[in-house]
BASESE-75690 format. One record per residue (C-alpha): x, y, z. Coordinates in steps of 0.5 Angstrom, whole numbers. Each point is the difference from the previous one (the first is absolute). Layout:
BASESE-75690
@x:X, y:Y, z:Z
...
***
This chain:
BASESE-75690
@x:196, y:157, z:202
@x:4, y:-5, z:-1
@x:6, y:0, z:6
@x:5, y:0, z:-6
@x:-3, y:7, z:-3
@x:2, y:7, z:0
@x:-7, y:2, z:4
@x:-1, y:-6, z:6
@x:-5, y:0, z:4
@x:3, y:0, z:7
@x:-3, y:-3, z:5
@x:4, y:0, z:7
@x:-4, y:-5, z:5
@x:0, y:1, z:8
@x:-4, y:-2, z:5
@x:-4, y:6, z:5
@x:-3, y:6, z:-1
@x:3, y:7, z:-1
@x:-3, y:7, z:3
@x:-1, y:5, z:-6
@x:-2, y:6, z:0
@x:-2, y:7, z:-3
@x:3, y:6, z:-5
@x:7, y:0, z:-3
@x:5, y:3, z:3
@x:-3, y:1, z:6
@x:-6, y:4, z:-4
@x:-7, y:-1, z:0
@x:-5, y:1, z:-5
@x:-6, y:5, z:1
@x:-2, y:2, z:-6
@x:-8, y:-1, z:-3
@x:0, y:-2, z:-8
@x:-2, y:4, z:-6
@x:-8, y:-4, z:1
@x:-3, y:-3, z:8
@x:-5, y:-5, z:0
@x:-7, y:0, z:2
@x:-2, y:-6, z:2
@x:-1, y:-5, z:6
@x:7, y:-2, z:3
@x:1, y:-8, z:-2
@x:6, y:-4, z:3
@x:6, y:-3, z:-3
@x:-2, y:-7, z:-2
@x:-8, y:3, z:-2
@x:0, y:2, z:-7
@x:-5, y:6, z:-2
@x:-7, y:-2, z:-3
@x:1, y:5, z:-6
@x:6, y:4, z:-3
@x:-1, y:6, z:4
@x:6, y:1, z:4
@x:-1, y:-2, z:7
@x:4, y:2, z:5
@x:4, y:-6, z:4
@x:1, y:-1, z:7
@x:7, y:-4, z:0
@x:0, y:-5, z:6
@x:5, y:-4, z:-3
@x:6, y:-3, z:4
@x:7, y:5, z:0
@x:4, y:-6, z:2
@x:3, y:-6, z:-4
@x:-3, y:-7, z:0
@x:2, y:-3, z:7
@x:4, y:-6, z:-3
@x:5, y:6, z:-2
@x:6, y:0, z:4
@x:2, y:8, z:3
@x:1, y:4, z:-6
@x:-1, y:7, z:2
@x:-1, y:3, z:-7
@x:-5, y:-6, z:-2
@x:-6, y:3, z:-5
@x:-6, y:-1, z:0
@x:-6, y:3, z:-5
@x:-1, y:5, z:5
@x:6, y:3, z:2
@x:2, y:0, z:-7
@x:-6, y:4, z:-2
@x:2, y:4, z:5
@x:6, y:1, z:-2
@x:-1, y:2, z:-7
@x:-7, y:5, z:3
@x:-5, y:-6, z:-3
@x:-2, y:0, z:7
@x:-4, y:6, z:0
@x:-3, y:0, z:-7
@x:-3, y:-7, z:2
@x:-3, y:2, z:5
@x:-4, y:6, z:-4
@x:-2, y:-7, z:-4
@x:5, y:2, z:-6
@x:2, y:-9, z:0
@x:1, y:0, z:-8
@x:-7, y:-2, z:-1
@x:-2, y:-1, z:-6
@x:7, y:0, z:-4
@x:4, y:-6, z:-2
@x:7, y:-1, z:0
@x:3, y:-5, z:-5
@x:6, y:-5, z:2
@x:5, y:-3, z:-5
@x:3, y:-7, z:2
@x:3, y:-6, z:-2
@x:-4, y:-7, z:1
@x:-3, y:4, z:7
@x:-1, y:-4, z:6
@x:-5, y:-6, z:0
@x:-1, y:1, z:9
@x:-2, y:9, z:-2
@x:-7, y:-1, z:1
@x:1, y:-4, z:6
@x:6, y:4, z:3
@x:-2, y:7, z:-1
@x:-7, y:-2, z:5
@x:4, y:-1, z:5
@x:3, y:5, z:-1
@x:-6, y:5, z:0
@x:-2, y:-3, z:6
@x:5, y:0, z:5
@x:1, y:8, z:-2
@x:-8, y:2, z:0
@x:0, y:1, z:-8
@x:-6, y:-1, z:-5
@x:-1, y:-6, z:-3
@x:3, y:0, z:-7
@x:-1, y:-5, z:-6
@x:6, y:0, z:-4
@x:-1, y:0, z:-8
@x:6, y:-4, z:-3
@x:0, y:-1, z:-7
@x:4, y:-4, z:-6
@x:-2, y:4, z:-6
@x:7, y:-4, z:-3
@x:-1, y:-7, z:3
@x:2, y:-3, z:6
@x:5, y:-6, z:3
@x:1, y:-5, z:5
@x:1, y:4, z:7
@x:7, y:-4, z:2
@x:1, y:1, z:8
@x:6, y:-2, z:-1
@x:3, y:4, z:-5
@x:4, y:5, z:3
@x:-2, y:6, z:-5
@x:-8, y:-1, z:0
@x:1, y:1, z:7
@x:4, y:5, z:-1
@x:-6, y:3, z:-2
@x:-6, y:-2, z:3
@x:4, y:3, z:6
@x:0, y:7, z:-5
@x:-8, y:0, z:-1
@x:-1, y:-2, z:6
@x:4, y:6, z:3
@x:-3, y:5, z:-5
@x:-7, y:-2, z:1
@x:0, y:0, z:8
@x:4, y:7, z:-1
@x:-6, y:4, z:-5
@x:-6, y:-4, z:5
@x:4, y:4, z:6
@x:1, y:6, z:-2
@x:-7, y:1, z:-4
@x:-4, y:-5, z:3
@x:-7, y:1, z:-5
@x:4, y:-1, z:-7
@x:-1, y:-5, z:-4
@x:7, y:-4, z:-2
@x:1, y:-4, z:-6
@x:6, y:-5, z:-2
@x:2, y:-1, z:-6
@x:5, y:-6, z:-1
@x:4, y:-2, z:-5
@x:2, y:-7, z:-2
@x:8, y:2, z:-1
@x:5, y:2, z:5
@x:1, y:8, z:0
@x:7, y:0, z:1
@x:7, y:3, z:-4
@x:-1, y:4, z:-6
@x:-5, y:-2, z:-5
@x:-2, y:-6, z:3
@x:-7, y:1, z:3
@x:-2, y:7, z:-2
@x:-3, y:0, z:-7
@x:-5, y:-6, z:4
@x:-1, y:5, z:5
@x:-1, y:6, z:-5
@x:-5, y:-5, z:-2
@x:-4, y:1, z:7
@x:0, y:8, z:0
@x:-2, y:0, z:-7
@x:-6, y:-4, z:2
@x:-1, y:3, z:7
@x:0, y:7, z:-2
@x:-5, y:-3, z:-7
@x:-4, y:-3, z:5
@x:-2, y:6, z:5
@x:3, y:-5, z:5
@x:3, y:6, z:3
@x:3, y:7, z:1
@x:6, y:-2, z:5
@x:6, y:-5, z:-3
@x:5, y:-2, z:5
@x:6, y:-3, z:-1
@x:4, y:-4, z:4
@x:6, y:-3, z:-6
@x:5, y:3, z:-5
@x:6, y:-1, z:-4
@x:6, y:3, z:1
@x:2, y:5, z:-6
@x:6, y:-4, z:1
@x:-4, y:-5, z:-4
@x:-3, y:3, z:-4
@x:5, y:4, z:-4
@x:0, y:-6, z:-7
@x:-5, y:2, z:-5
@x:-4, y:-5, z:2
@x:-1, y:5, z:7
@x:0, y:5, z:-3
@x:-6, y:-2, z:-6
@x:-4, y:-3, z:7
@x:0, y:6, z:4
@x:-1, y:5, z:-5
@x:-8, y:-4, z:-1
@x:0, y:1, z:8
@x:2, y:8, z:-1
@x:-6, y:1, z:-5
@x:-5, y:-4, z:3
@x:2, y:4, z:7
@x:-1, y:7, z:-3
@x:-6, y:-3, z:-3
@x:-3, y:-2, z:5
@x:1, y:5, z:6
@x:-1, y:6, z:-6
@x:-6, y:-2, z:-3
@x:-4, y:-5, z:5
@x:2, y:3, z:7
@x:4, y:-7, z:3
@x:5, y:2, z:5
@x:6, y:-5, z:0
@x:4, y:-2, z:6
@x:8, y:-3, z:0
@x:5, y:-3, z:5
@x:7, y:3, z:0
@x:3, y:-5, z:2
@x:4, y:-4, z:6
@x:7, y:0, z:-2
@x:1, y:7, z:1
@x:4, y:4, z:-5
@x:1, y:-7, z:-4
@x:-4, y:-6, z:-4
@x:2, y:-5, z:-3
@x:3, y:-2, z:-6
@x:-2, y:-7, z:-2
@x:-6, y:-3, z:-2
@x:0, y:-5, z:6
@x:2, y:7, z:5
@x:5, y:-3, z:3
@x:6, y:5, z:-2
@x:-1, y:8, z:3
@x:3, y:5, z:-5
@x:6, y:3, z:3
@x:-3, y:8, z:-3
@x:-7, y:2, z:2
@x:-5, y:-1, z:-3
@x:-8, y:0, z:0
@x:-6, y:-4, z:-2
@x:-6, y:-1, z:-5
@x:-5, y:2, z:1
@x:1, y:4, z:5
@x:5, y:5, z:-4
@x:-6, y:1, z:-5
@x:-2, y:8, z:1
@x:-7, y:-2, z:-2
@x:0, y:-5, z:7
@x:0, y:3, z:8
@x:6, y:-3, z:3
@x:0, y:-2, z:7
@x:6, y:-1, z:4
@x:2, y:-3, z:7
@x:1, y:3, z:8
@x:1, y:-2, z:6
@x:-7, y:1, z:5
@x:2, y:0, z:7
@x:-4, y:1, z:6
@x:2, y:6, z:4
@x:-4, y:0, z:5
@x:-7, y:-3, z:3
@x:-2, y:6, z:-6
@x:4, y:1, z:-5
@x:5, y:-2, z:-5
@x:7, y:0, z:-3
@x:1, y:-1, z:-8
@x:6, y:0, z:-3
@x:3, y:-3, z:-7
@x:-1, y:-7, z:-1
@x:8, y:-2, z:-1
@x:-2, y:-5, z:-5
@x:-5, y:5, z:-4
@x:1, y:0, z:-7
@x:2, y:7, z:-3
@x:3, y:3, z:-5
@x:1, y:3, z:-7
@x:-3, y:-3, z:-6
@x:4, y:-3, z:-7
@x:-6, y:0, z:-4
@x:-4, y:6, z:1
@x:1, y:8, z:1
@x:-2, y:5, z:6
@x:-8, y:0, z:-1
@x:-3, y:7, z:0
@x:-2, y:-1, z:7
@x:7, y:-1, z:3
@x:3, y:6, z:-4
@x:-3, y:5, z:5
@x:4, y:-4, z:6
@x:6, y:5, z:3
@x:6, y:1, z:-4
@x:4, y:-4, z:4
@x:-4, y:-6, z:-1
@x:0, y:1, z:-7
@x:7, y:0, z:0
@x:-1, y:-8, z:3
@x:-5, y:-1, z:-5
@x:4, y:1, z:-7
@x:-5, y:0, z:-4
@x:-2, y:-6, z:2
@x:-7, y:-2, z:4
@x:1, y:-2, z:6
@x:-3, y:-5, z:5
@x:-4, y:0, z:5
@x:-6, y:5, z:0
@x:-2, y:-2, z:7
@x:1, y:-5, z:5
@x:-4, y:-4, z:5
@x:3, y:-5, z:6
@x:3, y:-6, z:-2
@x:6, y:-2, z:5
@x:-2, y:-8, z:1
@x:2, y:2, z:7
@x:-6, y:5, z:2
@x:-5, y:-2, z:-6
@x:-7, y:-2, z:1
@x:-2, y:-7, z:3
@x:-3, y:-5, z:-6
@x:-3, y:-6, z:0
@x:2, y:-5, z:-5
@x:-1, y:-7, z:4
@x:3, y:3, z:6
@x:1, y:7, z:3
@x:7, y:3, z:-4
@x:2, y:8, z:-1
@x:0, y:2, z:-6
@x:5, y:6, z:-3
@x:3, y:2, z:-7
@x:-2, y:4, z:-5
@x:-5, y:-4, z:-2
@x:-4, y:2, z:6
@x:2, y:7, z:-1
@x:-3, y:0, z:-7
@x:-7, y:-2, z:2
@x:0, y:4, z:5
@x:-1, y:5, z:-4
@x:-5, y:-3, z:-4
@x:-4, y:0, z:5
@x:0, y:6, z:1
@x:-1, y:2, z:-6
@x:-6, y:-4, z:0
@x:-2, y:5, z:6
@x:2, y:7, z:-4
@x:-4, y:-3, z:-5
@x:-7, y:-2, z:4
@x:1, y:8, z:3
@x:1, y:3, z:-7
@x:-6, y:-4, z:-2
@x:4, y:-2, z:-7
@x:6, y:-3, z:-1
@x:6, y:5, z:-1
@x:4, y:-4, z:-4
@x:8, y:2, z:-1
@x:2, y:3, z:7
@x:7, y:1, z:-1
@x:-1, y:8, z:-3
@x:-5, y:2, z:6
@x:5, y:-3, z:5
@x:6, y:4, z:-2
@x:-4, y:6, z:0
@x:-2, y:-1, z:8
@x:7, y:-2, z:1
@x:2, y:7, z:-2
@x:-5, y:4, z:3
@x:0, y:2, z:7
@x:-6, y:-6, z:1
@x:7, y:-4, z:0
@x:1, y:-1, z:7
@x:-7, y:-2, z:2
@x:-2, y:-5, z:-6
@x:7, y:-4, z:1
@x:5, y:-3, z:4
@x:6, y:2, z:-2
@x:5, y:-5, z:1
@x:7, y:3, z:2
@x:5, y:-6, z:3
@x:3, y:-6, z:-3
@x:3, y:-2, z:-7
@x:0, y:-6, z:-5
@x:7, y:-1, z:-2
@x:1, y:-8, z:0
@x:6, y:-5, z:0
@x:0, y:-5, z:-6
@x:6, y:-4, z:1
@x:5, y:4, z:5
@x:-3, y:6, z:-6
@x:-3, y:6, z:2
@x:-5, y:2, z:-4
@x:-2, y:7, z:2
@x:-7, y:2, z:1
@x:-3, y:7, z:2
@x:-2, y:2, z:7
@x:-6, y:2, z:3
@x:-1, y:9, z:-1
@x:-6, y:5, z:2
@x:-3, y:0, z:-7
@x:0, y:-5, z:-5
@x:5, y:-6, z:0
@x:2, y:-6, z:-4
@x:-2, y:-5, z:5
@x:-6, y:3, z:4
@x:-3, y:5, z:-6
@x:-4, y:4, z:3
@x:-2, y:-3, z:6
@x:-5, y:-4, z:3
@x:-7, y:2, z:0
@x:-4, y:5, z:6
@x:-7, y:-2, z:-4
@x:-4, y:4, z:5
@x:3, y:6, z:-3
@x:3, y:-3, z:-6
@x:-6, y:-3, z:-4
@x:-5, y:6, z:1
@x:6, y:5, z:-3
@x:1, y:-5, z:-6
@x:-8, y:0, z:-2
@x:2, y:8, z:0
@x:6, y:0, z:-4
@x:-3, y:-4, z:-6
@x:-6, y:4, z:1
@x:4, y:6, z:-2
***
């Protein structure tokens, strides 16, 4: 997104290549998911002949492109889906095959196409063509306009993440002809998009890397504007099985309190559409190699969290402890999950050149895609996840299905003010939520929790 916002794509450039490794927190994943493939292997790069699952030999590089300077947490597509136990479903052919996730954007990136090749390429992934899509119109793509490429470095990011992760789903963009900025500005033209994405059957997976602090959305004009998005997300996840993805954030315990998103509010605060309880927030951590075979996560200290002004504890936080409600408030809190999104130990991407790419907006497709995996394994798309999510994080599956991220805490400075934030805990917290995904455990329990 536009490097003024709120959520900002980060990219952090280097130079060599970094080791990465498998497991978090020095655990490796060996579970079997709840369905195995039959099918002869196929390699990364060769897309099965039917839409059968086919289990996938993965020869693809471990290690960052050679132009990157040492960066020992360096990821790459690979050790990501190591990370988060993707790798082991991948083998079994679960590659999101067959799903599609939707992403929406402003203006897009006239170099996407050509940029995510070089990117599949260099990381032994299938070819892909992106679907791009202007239902509202289009503008001139100006290479000098500081936002446009703000936010063709955001679709990009998006798209090379959701390819990672789920190498056989299909991806649609959808760009809007305004910026998405601070309060309304930007969302009733990107309501417009989701209306026609969902209407249109492009998809079952909405990711949203964008959002406009509640700060900004106080007037009656906010108000009016979020309660469309409120029916239309409740519509869509209740009735026509779209599950939606939110970024937390990237300025930790505050946002911003101007149009331009210049001023950060001296009080916590949170952001829309992440604070919607009909939407699955997605937070930051930190992930660090911890050894040829492991990983280390922690709370990303930038990582939107917090407590929401506008809507009340849904149904499926009202289970989380006592102590936890007693932070909540009868608030709904944010996050619900998280993923890597420290532009220190993020994914390598291309975009014209080889860069890192971190924040929230990374975290949030993230969990598209492997949504788009639960879906292909399920057999059907499963719609809105949050209830199901709670339910394992409160069963004895809890440990297995998630990382939980107990280190680190998103108080902010704003001008010589402390803005208090909230620290990182066994269990759910307002900066990690749940935690970041084991998906070899985690996806095959979710299909269960839905089902029961």
């Amino acid at each position: 997104m536009q490097p003024v916002r709120r959520i900002v794509p980060f990219f952090a450039i280097f130079l060599l290549f970094a080791a990465c490794s498998q497991g978090v927190g020095g655990s490796s994943s060996t579970s079997t998911p709840a369905a195995t493939a039959t099918k002869a292997p196929t390699t990364v790069g060769i897309t099965p002949t039917d839409s059968s699952s086919a289990p996938v030999v993965d020869n693809s590089p471990l290690l960052c492109p050679a132009q990157f300077t040492a960066d020992t947490n360096c990821q790459t597509p690979r050790s990501m889906r190591v990370a988060y136990g993707v790798e082991s479903l991948m083998q079994r052919g679960f590659t999101g095959k067959g799903q599609t996730v939707v992403d929406i954007v402003s203006f897009g990136s006239p170099t996407l196409q050509a940029d995510t090749n070089v990117f599949d390429r260099n990381f032994y992934l299938p070819p892909i063509t992106i679907k791009v899509l202007a239902p509202l119109g289009t503008v001139p793509f100006n290479p000098t306009n500081k936002d446009m490429n703000g936010w063709a470095g955001e679709t990009e990011l998006d798209v090379q993440i959701i390819h990672a992760i789920a190498p056989d789903a299909n991806i649609v963009v959808l760009t809007s002809p305004v910026s998405e900025t601070e309060g309304t500005i930007g969302l009733p033209e990107f309501l417009k998009l989701e209306q026609y994405a969902v209407n249109n059957h492009l998809g079952t997976i909405i990711s949203q890397s964008w959002g406009a602090s509640e700060v900004t959305l106080k007037d009656s004009a906010g108000q009016q504007e979020i309660q469309k998005w409120d029916a239309f997300f409740k519509q869509a996840t209740t009735q026509q099985g779209i599950t939606f993805f939110g970024s937390s954030g990237d300025n930790g315990s505050t946002d911003f309190t101007d149009l331009n998103a210049t001023i950060l509010s001296k009080q916590p605060t949170t952001s829309f559409p992440t604070d919607e309880p009909w939407v699955t927030s997605v937070g930051g951590t930190s992930l660090s190699r911890a050894g040829v075979l492991s990983f280390q996560e922690t709370a990303w200290n930038h990582s939107g969290g917090g407590f929401s002004s506008f809507y009340s504890t849904p149904s499926y936080q009202q289970a989380l402890p006592a102590s936890v409600q007693q932070q909540l408030n009868h608030r709904r809190g944010v996050p619900d999950v998280s993923g890597d999104a420290d532009p220190s130990t993020g994914l390598a991407i291309y975009l014209g050149g080889w860069q890192l790419g971190g924040g929230t907006s990374a975290s949030a497709p993230l969990w598209a895609a492997i949504a788009a995996i639960a879906n292909q394994m399920a057999g059907h798309a499963l719609g809105f996840l949050n209830p199901a999510l709670y339910k394992l994080a409160a069963s004895s599956s809890y440990p297995q299905d998630f990382h939980d991220i107990t280190t680190g805490n998103n108080t902010q400075d704003v001008g010589g003010t402390s803005v208090p934030g909230y620290a990182a805990t066994q269990g759910w917290d307002p900066i990690t939520g749940l935690g970041s995904p084991n998906a070899e455990k985690l996806i095959p329990g979710l299909i269960a929790a839905m089902k029961a």
